[in-house]
C-alpha positions as CSV (number, residue, x, y, z in Angstrom):
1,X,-21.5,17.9,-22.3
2,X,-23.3,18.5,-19.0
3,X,-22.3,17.5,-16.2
4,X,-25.0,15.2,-14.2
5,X,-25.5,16.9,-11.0
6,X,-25.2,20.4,-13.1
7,X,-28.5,19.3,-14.1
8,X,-30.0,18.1,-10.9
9,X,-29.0,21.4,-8.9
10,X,-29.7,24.3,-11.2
11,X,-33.5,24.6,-11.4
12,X,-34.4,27.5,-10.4
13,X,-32.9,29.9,-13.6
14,X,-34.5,32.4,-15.4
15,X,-34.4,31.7,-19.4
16,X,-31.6,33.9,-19.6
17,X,-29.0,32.0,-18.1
18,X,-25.8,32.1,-19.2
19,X,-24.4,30.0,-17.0
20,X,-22.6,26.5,-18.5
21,X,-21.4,24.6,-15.1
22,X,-21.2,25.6,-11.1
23,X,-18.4,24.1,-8.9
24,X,-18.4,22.7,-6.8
25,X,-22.2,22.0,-7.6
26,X,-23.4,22.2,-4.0
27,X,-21.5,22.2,-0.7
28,X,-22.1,21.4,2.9
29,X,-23.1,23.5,6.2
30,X,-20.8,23.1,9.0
31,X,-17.5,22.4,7.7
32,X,-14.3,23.0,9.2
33,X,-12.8,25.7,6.9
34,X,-16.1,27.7,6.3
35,X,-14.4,29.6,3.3
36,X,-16.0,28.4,-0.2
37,X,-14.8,29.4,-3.7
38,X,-17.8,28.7,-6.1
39,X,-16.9,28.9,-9.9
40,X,-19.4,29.6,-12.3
41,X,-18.8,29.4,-15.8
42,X,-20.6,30.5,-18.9
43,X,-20.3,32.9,-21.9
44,X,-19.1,36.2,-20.6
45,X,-20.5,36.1,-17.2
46,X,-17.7,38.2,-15.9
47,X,-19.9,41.1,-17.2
48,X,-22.2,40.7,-14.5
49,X,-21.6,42.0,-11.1
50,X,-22.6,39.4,-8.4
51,X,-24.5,39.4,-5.2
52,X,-26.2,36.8,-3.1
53,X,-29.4,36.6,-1.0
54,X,-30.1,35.8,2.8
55,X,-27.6,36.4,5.4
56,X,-24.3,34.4,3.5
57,X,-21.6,37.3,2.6
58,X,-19.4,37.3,-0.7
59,X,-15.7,37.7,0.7
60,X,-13.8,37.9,-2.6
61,X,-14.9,37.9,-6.5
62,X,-12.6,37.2,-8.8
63,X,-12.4,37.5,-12.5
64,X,-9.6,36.4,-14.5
65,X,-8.2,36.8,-18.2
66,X,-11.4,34.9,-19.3
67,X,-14.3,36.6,-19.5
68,X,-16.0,33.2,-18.9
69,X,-15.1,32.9,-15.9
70,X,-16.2,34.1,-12.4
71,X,-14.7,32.8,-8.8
72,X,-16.7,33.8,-5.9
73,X,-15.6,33.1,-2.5
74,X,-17.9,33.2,0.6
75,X,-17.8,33.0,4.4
76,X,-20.7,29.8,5.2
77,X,-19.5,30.4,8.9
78,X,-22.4,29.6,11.4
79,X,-25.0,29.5,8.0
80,X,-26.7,26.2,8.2
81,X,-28.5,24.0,5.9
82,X,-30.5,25.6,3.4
83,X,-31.0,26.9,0.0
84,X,-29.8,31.0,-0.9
85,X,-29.6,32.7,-4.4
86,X,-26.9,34.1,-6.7
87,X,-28.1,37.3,-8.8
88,X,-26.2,38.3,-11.9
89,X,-26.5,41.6,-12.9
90,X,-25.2,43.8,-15.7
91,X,-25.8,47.9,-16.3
92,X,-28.0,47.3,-12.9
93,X,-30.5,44.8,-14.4
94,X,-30.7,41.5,-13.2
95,X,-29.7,39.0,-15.8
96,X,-30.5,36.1,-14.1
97,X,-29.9,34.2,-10.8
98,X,-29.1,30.9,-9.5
99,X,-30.2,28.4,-6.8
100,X,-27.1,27.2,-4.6
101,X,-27.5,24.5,-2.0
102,X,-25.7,24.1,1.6
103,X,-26.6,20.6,2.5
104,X,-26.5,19.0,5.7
105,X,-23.8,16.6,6.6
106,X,-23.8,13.0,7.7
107,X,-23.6,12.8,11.8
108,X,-19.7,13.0,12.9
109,X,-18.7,13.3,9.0
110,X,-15.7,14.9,10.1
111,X,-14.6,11.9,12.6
112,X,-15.4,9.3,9.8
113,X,-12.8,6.4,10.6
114,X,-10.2,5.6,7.6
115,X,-8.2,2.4,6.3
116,X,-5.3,1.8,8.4
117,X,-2.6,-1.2,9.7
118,X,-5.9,-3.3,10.8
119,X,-7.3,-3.5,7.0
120,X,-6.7,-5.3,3.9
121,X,-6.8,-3.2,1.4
122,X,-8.0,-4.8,-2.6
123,X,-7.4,-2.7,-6.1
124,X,-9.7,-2.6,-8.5
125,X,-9.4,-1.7,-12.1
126,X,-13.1,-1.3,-12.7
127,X,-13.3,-2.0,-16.2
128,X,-11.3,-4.9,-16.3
129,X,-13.4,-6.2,-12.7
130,X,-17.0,-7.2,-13.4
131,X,-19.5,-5.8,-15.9
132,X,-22.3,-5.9,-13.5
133,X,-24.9,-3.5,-16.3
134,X,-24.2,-4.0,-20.0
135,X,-26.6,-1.2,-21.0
136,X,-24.0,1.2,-19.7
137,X,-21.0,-0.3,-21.6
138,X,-21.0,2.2,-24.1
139,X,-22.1,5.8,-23.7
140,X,-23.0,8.4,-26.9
141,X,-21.3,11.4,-25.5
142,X,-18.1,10.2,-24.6
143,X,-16.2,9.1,-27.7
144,X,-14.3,5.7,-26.5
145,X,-16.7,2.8,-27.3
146,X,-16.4,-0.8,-25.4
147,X,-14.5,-3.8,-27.2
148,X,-13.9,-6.3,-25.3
149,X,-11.6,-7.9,-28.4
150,X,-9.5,-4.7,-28.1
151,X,-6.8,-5.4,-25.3
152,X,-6.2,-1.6,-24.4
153,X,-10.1,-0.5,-24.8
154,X,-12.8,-0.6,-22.5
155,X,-14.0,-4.1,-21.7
156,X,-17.4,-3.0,-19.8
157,X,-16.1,-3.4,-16.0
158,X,-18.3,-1.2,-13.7
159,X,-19.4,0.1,-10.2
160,X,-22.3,-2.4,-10.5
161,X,-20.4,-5.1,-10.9
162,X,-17.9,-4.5,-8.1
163,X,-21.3,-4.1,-5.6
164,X,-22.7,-7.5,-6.9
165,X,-19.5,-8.8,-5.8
166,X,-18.7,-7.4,-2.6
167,X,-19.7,-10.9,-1.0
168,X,-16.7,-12.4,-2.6
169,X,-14.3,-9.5,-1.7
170,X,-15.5,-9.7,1.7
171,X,-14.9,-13.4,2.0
172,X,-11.4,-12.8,1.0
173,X,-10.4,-11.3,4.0
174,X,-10.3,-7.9,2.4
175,X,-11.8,-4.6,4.6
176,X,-10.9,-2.2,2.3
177,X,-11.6,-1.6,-1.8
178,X,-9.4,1.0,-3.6
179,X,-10.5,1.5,-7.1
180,X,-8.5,2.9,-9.9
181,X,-10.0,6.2,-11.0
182,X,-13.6,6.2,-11.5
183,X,-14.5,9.7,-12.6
184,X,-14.7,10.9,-16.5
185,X,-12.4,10.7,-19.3
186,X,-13.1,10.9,-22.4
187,X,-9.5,10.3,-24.4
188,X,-10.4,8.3,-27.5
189,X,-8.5,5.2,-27.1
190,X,-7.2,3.7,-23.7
191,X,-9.5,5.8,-21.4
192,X,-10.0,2.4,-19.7
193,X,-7.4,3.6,-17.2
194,X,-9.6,6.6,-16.3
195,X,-6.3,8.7,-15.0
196,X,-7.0,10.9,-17.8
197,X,-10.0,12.7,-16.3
198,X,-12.4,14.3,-18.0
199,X,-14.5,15.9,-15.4
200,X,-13.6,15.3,-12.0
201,X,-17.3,15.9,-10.4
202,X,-18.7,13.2,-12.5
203,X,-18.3,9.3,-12.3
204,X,-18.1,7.5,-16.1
205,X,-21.5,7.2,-17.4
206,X,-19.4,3.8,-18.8
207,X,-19.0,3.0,-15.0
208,X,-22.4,4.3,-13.9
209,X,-23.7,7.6,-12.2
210,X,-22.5,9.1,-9.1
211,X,-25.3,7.8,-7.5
212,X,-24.3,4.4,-8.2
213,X,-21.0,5.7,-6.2
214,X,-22.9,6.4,-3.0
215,X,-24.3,3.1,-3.3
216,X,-21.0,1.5,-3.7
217,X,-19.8,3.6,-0.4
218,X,-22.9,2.2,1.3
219,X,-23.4,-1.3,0.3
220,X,-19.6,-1.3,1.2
221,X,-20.3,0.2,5.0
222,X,-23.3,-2.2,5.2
223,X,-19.9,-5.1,5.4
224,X,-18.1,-2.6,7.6
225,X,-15.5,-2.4,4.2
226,X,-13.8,0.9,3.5
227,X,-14.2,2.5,0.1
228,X,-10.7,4.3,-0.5
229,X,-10.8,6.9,-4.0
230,X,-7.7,7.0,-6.4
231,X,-7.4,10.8,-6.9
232,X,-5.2,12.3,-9.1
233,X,-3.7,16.3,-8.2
234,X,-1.3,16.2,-10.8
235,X,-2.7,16.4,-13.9
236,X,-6.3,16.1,-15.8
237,X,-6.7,14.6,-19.5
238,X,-6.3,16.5,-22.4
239,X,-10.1,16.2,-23.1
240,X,-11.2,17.8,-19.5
241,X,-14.1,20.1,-20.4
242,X,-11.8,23.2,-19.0
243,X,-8.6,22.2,-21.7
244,X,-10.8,24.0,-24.4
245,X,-11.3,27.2,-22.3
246,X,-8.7,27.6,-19.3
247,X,-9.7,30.2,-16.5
248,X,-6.2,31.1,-16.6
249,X,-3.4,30.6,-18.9
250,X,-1.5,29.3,-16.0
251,X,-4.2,27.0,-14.9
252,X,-1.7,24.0,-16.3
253,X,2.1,24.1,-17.1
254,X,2.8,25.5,-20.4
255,X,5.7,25.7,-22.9
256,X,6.8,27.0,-26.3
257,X,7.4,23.3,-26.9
258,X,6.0,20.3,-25.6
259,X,8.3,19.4,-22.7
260,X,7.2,15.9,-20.6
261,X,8.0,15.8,-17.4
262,X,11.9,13.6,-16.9
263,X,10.4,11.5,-14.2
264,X,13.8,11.9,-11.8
265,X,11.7,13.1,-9.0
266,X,15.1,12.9,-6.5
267,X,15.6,16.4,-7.9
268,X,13.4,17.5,-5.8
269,X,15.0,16.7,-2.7
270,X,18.3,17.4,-4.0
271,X,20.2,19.5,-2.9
272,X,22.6,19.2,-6.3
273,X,20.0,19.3,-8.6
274,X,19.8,21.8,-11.5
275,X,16.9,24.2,-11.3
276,X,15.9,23.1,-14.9
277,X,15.9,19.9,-14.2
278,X,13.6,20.2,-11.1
279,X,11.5,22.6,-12.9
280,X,11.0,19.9,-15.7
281,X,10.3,17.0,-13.0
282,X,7.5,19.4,-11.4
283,X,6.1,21.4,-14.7
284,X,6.3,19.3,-17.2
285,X,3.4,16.5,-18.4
286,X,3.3,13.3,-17.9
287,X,2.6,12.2,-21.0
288,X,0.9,14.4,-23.7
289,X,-2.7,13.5,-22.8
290,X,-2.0,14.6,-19.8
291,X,-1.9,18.8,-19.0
292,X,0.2,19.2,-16.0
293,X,-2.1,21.1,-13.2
294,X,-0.6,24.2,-11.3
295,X,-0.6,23.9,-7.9
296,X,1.1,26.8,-7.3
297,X,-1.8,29.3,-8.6
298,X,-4.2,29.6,-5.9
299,X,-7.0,29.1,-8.2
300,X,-6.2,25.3,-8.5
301,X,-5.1,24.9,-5.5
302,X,-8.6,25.7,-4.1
303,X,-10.4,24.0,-7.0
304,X,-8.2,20.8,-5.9
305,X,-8.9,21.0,-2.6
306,X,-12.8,21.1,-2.6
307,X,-13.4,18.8,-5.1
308,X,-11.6,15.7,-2.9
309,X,-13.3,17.3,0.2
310,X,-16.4,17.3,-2.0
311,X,-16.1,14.0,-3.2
312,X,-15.8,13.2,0.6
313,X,-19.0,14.9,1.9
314,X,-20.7,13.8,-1.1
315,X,-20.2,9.8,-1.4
316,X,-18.6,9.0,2.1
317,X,-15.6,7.9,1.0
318,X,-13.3,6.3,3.8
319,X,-9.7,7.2,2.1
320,X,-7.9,8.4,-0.8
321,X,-4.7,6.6,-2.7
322,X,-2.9,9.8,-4.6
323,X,-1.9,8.8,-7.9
324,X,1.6,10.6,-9.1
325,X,2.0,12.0,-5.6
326,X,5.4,14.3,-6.3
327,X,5.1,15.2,-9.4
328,X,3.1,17.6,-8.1
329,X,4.1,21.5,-6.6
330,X,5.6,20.5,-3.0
331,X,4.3,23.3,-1.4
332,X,0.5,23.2,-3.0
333,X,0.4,19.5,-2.4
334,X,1.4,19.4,1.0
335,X,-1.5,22.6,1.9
336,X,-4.1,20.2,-0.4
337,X,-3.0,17.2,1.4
338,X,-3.3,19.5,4.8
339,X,-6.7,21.2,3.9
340,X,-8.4,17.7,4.1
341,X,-6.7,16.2,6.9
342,X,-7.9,19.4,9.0
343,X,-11.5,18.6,7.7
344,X,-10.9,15.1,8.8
345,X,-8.4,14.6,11.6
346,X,-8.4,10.6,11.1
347,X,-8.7,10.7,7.0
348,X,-5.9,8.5,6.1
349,X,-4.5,9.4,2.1
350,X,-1.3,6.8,0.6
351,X,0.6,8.7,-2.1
352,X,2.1,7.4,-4.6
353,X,5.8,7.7,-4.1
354,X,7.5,6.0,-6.7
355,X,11.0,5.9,-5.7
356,X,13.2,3.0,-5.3
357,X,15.2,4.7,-2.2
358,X,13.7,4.7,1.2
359,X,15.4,8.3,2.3
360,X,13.4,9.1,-1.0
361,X,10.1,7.6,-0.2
362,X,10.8,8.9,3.3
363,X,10.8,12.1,2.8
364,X,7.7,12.4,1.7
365,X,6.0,11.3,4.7
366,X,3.8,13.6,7.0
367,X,7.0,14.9,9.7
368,X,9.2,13.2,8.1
369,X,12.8,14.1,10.0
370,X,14.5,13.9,6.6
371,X,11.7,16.6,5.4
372,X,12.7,19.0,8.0
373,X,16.4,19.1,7.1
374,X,14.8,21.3,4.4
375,X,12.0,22.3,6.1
376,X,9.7,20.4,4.0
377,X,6.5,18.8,5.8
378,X,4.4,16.9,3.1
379,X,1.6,16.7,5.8
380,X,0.8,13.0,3.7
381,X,0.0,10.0,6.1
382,X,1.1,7.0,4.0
383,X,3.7,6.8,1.6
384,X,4.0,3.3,-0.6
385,X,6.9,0.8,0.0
386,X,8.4,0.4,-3.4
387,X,11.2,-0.6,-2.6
388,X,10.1,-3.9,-0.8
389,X,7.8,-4.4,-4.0
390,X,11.4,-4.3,-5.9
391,X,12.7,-6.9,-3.5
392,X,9.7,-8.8,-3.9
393,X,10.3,-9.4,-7.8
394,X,13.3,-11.3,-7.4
395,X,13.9,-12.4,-3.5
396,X,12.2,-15.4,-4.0
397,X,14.2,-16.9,-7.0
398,X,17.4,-16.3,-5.2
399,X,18.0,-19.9,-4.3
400,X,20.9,-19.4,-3.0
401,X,22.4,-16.8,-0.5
402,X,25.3,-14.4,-0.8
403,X,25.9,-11.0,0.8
404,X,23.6,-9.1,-1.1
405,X,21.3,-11.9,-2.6
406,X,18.7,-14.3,-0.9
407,X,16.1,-13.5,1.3
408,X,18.0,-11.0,3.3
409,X,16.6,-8.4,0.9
410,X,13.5,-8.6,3.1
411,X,15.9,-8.1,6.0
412,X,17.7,-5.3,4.6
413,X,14.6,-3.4,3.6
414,X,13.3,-3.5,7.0
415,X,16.5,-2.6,8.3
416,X,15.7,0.8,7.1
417,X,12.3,1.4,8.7
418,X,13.9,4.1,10.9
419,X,14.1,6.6,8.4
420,X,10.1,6.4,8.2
421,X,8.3,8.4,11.1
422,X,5.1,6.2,10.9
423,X,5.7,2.7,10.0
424,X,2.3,1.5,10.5
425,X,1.5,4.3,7.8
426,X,3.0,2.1,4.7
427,X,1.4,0.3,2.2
428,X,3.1,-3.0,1.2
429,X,2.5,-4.4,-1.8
430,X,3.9,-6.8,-4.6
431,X,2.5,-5.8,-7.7
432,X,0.1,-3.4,-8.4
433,X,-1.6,-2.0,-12.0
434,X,0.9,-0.9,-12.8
435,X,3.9,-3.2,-12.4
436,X,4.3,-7.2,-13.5
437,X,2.3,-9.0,-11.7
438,X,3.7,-11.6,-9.3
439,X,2.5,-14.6,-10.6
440,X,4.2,-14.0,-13.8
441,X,7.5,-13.8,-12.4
442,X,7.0,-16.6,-10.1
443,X,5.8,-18.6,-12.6
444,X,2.6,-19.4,-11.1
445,X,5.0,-21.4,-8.2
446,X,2.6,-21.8,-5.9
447,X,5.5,-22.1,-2.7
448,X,6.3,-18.5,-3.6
449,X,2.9,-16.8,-4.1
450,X,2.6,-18.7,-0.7
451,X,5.9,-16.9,0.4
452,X,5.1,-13.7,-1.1
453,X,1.6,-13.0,0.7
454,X,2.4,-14.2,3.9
455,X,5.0,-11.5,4.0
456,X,2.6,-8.8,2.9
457,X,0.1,-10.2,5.3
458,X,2.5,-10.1,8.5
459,X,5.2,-7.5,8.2
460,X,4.5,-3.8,9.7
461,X,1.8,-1.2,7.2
462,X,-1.6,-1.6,5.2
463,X,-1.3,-5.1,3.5
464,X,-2.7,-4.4,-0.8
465,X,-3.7,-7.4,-2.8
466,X,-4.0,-6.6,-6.6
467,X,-7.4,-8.3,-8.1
468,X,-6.7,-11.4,-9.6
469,X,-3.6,-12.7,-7.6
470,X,-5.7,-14.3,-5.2
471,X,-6.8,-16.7,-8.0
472,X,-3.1,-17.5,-9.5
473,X,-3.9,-14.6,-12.6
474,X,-0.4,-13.5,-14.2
475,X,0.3,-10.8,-17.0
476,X,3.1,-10.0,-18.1
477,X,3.6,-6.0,-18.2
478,X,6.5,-6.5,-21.3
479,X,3.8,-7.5,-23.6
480,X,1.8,-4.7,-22.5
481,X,-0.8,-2.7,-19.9
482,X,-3.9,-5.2,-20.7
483,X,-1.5,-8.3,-20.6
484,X,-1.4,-7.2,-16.3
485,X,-5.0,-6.1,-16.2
486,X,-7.1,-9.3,-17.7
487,X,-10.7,-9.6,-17.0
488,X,-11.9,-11.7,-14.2
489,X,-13.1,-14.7,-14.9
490,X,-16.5,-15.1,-14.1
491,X,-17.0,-11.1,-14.3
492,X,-18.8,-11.1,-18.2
493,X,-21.7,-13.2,-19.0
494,X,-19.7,-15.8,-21.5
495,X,-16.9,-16.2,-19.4
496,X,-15.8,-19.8,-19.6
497,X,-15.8,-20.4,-15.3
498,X,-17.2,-17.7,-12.7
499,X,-14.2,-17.6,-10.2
500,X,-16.4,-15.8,-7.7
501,X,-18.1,-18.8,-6.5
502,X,-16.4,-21.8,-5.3
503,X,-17.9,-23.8,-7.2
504,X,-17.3,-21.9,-10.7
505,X,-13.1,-22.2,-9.5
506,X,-10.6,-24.5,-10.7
507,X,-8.8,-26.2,-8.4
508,X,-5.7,-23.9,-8.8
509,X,-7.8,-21.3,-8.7
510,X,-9.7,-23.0,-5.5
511,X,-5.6,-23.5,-4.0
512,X,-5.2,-19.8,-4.3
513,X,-8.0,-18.7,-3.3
514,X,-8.9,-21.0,-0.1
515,X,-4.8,-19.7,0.7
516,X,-5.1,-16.2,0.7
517,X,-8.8,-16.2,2.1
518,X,-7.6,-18.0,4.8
519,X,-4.7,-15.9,5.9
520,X,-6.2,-12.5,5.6
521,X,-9.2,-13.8,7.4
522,X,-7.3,-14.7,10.2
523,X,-5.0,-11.2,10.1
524,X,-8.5,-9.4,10.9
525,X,-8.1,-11.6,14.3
526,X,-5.0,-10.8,15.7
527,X,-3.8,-7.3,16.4
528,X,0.0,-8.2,16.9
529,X,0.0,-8.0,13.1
530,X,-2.2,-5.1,12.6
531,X,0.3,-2.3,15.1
532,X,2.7,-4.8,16.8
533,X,5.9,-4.1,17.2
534,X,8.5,-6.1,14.7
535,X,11.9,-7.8,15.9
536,X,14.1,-9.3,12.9
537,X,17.0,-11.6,13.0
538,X,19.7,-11.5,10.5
539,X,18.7,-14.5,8.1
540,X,21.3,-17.4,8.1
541,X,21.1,-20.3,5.2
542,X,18.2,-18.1,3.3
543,X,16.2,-18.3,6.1
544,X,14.5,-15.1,7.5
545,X,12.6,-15.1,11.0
546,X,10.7,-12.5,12.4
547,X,7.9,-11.5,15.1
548,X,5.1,-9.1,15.5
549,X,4.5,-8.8,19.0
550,X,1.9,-6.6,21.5
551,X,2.0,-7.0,25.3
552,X,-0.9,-9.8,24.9
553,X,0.5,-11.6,21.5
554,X,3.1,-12.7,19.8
555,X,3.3,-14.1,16.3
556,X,6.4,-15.7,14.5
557,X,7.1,-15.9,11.0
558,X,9.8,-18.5,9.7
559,X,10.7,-18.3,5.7
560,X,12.9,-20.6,4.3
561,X,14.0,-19.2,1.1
562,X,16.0,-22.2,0.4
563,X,15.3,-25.2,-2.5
564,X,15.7,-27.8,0.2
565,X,14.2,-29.1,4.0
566,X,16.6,-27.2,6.7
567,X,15.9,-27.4,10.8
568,X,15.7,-24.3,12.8
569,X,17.5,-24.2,16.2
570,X,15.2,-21.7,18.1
571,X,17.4,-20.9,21.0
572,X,19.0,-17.9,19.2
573,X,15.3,-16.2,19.0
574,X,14.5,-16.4,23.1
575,X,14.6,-12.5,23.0
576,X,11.4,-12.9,21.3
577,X,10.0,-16.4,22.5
578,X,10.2,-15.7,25.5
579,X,8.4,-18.5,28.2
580,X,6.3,-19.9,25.1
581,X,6.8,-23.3,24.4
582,X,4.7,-24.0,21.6
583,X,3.2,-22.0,18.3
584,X,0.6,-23.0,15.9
585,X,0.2,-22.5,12.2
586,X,-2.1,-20.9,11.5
587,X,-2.0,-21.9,8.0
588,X,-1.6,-25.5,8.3
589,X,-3.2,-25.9,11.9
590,X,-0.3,-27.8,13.1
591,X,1.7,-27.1,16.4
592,X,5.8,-26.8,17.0
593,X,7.4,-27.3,19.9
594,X,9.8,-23.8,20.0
595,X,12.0,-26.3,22.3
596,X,12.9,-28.7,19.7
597,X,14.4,-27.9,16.3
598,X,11.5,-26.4,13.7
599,X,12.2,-28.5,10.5
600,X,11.3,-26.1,7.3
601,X,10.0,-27.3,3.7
602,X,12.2,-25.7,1.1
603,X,10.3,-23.0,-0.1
604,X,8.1,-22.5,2.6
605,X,6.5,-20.1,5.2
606,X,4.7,-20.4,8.3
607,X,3.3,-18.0,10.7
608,X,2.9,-19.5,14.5
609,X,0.7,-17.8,17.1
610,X,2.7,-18.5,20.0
611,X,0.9,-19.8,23.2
């Protein structure tokens, strides 16, 4: 199989040419770390001796145990843009040569902004999004065909029809997109998922080309939206073109048997933990279609490295989200996760950080104060809030309170914000694709969807809205992966209502949608929200208030939690009221007087801007 831009770059080969795939396939001039490991692969190239023309200078070759192999590494240190040649030769005779491309970057590439507290971010699973080309669902070399009557196969979602519905995305109140993986994989069944990569320098043909990708990035940039990758470090798919012929034997984790990984990633931190049973967290796969990368051998580590700095360069990309985050080496992710935040000082990347203990999840933040203890320093921006999606599955069913139960779950998980170093640096989320979605364990109870995205909206971090939610879509994750990742309605020619136009919504659809449009629309407006600080109170009768608050605003957000109408007595919250004497909601558009008693729906939220 050849790789697209394999075929674009390499025109200028003799008919001898032995060589299969470059990598990275071009780079750029000017880059901050001006060291560049090319790889070349083909059959027995490592018999060649290698040289290179014009005034570039080869600082390292190495070969490894495969003689199809060759590394190169070279100093690009003050060489600008332009073309220079590779020459292969063996006994002295030039065998062939090849064309390699330094190409100019985009002006102040390396200050692009990122995602941050100001954005909304919106996941995507591509496939199951839009099908915006049908032509492409299907594609002869890769082996997974689409069937949209298969629940786990490929249903014909793509990068064209996420850009014909950027509009809609836009409108939503959403400023940044993250997709679920969009490069290759070609695993037979469920490849859908794409998290079993095939070949990391090439989009899906199912999806579209990589060109199709830059457009994305700038039809995205043309709405001043963010386009944020889902890149995976830990492990490729058992069908990656390299599985059939590894540079190294080390290049993945291998065993006598096949060990999966135990998933009880608090051995890493701990300071009890067996050394097997860390090893096996780290080494071993994560499921048997997936080889388990080795961040430890330099080799990867440098291959890693450039391809998301690649990737970068090559389609503007605005942020990454990390997929399995720790189970990779802690040392070789924290120098990947450092190698692209020195290219890009502002380049903000969320890891996944699975973990249902904040120390945990702490501790895996960028100077993280627990980290240090064993001087550990992941050098990783954002870590996920998992536990506060945990709270959110159940917090809102708790009609009544105890000591433990009720809506001082919210509480308590804030409580605990002072083991994170960066709080603005979170993402909070409910659901995701990989967990139930909150709609099905709500119900489809409107009051708590209300309750549930008003708190993602307004406490401190990167708000994430899953697709679908803002619509009322449930799945239920016990029945299965495609029971939480449905198509969207209105996203395949047939589809019996288009729910990207208003007037293709039901109205529950409409409810939800005019709801959450609404209140992320108006969290662009107001910067208290975005990096204000946050002031809780200890909730009393299931009832949780709390502000977000800069020098110039102040917001306040009441939840009662509670099945029936209760009346709020505001005195006890002057610390944060301050001289206001009124606050509108900005969801309903009525005014309170913060004098008088606030009387609360059961099940409700608002959020007043305090004047």
């Amino acid at each position: 199989m050849k790789n697209i831009i394999f075929v674009f770059l390499f025109i200028s080969s003799s008919i001898y040419a032995q060589i299969d795939k470059i990598e990275p396939p071009f780079w750029y001039a000017g880059m901050h770390n001006p060291e560049l490991q090319i790889m070349f692969y083909g059959k027995n190239i490592a018999q060649n001796e290698v040289s290179v023309s014009n005034e570039m200078v080869i600082t390292n070759i190495r070969k490894t145990e495969n003689p199809n192999y060759i590394f190169v590494t070279i100093d690009t240190k003050d060489i600008p843009a332009s073309d220079f040649v590779f020459t292969f030769k063996n006994k002295n005779k030039v065998t062939f040569t090849k064309k390699y491309s330094l190409k100019q970057r985009r002006e102040n590439s390396a200050l692009r902004k990122s995602y941050d507290a100001s954005d909304m971010m919106y996941l995507i699973m591509p496939d199951r999004f839009a099908n915006g080309n049908p032509k492409n669902d299907s594609d002869k070399t890769l082996a997974e065909k689409a069937d949209r009557n298969n629940p786990g196969g490929r249903h014909g979602g793509d990068i064209e029809g996420i850009i014909k519905n950027l509009d809609y995305i836009a409108s939503l109140g959403a400023t940044a997109i993250w997709s679920t993986p969009l490069c290759e994989d070609n695993d037979k069944t469920f490849s859908y998922h794409t998290y079993a990569q095939s070949d990391v320098y090439k989009i899906d043909p199912r999806y579209g080309t990589n060109e199709d990708y830059v457009r994305l990035a700038s039809e995205m940039h043309k709405r001043d939206m963010k386009l944020v990758m889902d890149y995976v470090t830990n492990h490729w798919g058992i069908e990656h073109w390299m599985m059939k012929d590894l540079p190294t034997k080390d290049w993945i984790h291998q065993f006598e048997n096949y060990t999966q990984s135990n998933h009880k990633k608090s051995t890493i931190s701990d300071t009890n933990a067996a050394t097997i049973d860390k090893e096996i967290c780290l080494d071993g796969w994560f499921v048997p279609t997936m080889p388990d990368l080795n961040q430890s051998n330099p080799l990867v580590l440098n291959y890693l490295k450039q391809n998301a700095i690649w990737w970068i360069e090559y389609a503007d990309l605005d942020g990454f989200r990390v997929d399995t985050y720790n189970y990779s080496d802690p040392k070789g992710i924290a120098q990947w996760t450092k190698a692209i935040t020195d290219e890009y000082p502002n380049f903000n990347i969320a890891g996944e950080i699975w973990m249902y203990n904040q120390a945990q999840i702490a501790y895996w933040q960028k100077d993280s104060k627990i980290g240090a203890i064993q001087n550990y320093n992941s050098n990783l921006p954002t870590v996920m809030d998992f536990t506060l999606q945990d709270a959110l599955g159940t917090v809102f069913n708790d009609d009544e309170a105890t000591w433990n139960k009720g809506i001082v779950k919210l509480y308590d998980n804030f409580s605990n914000d002072f083991l994170y170093p960066n709080t603005n640096n979170i993402l909070v989320f409910a659901e995701n694709h990989d967990t139930n979605r909150i709609n099905e364990i709500y119900k489809n109870d409107f009051k708590k969807y209300q309750m549930t995205i008003a708190l993602i909206a307004t406490v401190r971090g990167i708000p994430q809205l899953y697709y679908g939610s803002e619509i009322g879509m449930s799945g239920d994750k016990n029945i299965g992966d495609a029971d939480i990742r449905q198509g969207f309605p209105g996203g395949w020619k047939g589809d019996k209502n288009n729910a990207f136009l208003k007037t293709g919504r039901t109205p529950v659809q409409e409810k939800y949608f005019d709801f959450t449009s609404k209140l992320f629309n108006w969290r662009k407006t107001n910067e208290a929200v975005h990096f204000g600080k946050m002031t809780h109170y200890i909730p009393e009768n299931n009832v949780y208030v709390y502000f977000r608050y800069t020098n110039e605003k102040t917001v306040m957000i009441v939840m009662n939690n509670g099945t029936t109408n209760q009346n709020l007595k505001t005195k006890r919250f002057q610390e944060n009221i301050k001289i206001s004497k009124t606050g509108k909601d900005i969801l309903s558009g009525k005014s309170y007087n913060l004098e008088n008693e606030i009387t609360l729906e059961g099940k409700s939220v608002i959020i007043l801007e305090l004047e």
